[in-house]
ZAMARGU-4260 file (C-alpha; in steps of 0.2 Angstrom, whole numbers, plus 5000, padded with zeros to 4 digits):
<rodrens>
0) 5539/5427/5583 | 5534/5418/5567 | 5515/5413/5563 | 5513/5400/5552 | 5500/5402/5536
5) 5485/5393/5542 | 5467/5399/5540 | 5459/5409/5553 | 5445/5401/5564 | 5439/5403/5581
10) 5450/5417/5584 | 5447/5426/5565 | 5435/5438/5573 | 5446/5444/5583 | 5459/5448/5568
15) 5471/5432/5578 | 5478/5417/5570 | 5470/5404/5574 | 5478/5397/5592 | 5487/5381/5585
20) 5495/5393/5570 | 5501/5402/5587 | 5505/5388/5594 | 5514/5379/5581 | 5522/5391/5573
25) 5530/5402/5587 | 5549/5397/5592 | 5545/5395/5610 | 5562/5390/5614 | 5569/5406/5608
30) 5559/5415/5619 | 5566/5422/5637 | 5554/5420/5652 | 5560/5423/5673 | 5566/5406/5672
35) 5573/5402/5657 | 5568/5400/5639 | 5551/5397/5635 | 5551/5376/5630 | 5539/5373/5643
40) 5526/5384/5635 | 5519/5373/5622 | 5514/5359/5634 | 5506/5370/5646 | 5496/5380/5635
45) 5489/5366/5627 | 5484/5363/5643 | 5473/5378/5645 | 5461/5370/5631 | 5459/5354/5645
50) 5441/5348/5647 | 5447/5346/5666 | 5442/5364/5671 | 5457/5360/5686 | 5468/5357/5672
55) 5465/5372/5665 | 5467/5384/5680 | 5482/5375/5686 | 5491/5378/5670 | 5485/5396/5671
60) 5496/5395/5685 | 5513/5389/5676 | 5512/5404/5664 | 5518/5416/5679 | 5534/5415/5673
65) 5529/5426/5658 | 5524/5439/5668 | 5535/5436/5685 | 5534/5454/5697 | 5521/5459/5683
70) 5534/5460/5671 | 5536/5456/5653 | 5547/5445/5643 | 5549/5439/5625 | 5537/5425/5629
75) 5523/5437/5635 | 5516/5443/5621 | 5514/5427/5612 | 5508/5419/5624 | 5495/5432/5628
80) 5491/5432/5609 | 5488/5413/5611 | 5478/5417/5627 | 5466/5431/5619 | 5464/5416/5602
85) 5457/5403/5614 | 5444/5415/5622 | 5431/5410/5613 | 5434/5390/5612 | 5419/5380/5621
90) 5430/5371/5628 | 5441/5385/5638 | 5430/5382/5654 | 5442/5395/5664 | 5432/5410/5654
95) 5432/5425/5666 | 5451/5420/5673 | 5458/5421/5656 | 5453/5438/5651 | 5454/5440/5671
100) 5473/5436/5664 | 5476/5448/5650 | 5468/5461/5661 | 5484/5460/5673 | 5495/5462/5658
105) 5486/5478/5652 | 5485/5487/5668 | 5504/5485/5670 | 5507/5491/5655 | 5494/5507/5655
110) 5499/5523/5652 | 5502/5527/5675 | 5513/5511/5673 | 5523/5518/5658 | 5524/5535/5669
115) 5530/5527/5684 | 5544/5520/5676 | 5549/5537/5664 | 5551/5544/5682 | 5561/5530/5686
120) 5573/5529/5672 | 5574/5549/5670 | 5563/5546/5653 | 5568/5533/5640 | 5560/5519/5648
125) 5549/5512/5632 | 5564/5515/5622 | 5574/5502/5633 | 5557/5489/5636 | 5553/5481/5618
130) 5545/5468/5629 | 5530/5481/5635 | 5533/5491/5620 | 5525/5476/5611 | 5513/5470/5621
135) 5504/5489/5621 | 5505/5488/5603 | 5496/5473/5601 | 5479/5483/5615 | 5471/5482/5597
140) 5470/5462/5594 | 5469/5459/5613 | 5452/5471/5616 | 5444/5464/5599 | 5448/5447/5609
145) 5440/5452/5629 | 5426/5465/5620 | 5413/5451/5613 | 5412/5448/5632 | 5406/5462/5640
150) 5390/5457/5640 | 5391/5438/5643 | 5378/5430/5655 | 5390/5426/5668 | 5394/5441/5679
155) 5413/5432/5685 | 5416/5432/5664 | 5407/5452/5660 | 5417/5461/5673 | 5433/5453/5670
160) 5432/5457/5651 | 5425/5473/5657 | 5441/5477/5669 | 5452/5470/5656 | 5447/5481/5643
165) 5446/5497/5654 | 5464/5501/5651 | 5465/5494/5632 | 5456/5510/5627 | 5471/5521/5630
170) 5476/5516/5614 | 5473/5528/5601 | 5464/5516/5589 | 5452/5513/5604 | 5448/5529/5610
175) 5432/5527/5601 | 5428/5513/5612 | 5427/5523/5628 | 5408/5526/5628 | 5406/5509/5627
180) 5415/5501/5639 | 5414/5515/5650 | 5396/5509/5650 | 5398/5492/5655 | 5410/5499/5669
185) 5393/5508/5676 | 5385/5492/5674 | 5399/5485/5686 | 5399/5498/5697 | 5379/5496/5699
190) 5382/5476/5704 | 5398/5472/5710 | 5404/5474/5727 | 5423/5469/5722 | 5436/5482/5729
195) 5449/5481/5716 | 5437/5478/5701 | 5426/5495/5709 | 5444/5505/5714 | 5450/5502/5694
200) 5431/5506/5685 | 5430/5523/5696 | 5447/5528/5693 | 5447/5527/5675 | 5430/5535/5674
205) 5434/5549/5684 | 5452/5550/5672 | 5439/5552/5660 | 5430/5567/5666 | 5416/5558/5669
210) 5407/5561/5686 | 5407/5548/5695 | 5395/5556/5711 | 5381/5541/5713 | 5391/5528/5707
215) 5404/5529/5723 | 5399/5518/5740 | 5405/5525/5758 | 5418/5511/5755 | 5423/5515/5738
220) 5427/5533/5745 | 5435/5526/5760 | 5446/5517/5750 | 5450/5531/5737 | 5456/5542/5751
225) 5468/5529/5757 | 5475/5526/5741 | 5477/5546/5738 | 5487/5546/5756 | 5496/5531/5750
230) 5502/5538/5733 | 5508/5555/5745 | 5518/5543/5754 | 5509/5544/5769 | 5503/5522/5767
235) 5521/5516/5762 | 5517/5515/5739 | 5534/5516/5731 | 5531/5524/5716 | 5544/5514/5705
240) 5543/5497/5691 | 5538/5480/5701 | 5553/5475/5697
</rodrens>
């Protein structure tokens, strides 16, 4: 992927190109997607910058093919690079389902995910998987992009960027962040009654060391002991790549 030299501006906080240099400058034809090369990229994320907020969700939608099965290609790091440069545009109406978005990109590639698949492969798995290899390089750029946003006004947009940077902090450069996010994720935990969004925030505290006793419902435990028989291979879990 080549960046042109144009001046950083929405996105120079967040040490990105600006999202056209992205745009403009990146090969997308050159890059492989689940169907195909990327060509159709360009059009659809310049549709993500659509005042029609129904535009902008529907393209959301065309991007699956970078991350088919919750897998990454060439195209996925560009584009999530292009994704995490229009964050902060006043015109990205979509604001919690794009970080929402590059959350699901970095829990597949956390540090379980890339242990799942060394038992899979009998170890060399990063080695052979440039594709994940580069997108975990880049945690640093993408949680400078979601962080200005853990504490928006808008619950929806604070708990995505919240859950989205929850497993960026496993890189090393932001291990430092931890305290911080870890306290927006009791925030979370204090307010929000989704189940996937409460499942991930406990389970990355509690890999923290931190304790977790007060912050647990009845159903959040519920759920944790269903998951534990699932991952003993009592609920059907296949511990293997989604792929």
């Amino acid at each position: 992927m080549t960046i042109g030299n144009q001046p950083l501006d929405d996105a120079g906080s967040a040490g990105l190109p600006h999202h056209r240099a992205l745009l403009d400058g990146t090969d997308w034809a050159s890059l492989g997607t689940a169907r195909g090369d990327g060509g159709f990229l360009p059009a659809v994320l310049t549709r993500l910058l659509d005042p029609d907020p129904a535009v902008q969700t529907g393209a959301l939608r065309e991007l699956e093919p970078v991350h088919h099965q919750d897998s990454f290609y060439e195209a996925t790091v560009p584009v999530a690079l292009y994704v995490a440069a229009i964050l902060a545009r006043p015109t990205t109406s979509a604001r919690a389902a794009l970080p929402e978005w590059l959350g699901s990109l970095a829990w597949e590639a956390d540090d379980e995910c890339v242990a799942m698949g060394e038992r899979h492969f009998n170890g060399g798995y990063l080695e052979t998987y440039p594709e994940l290899r580069a997108f975990r390089d880049q945690r640093p750029a993408f949680y400078r992009a979601v962080s200005p946003f853990l504490d928006h006004d808008d619950p929806a947009v604070r708990d995505a960027a919240v859950i989205a940077a929850l497993p960026m902090t496993e890189h090393p450069d932001l291990n430092c962040h931890r305290g911080e996010v870890g306290q927006h994720a009791r925030r979370l935990l204090a307010t929000s009654t989704s189940r996937p969004d409460r499942g991930r925030a406990l389970a990355v505290l509690k890999k923290w060391g931190e304790d977790i006793r007060g912050l647990e419902t009845a159903d959040d435990i519920g759920a944790g002991d269903r998951h534990a028989s699932a991952r003993n291979g009592v609920g059907g879990c296949v511990d293997e790549p989604p792929f």
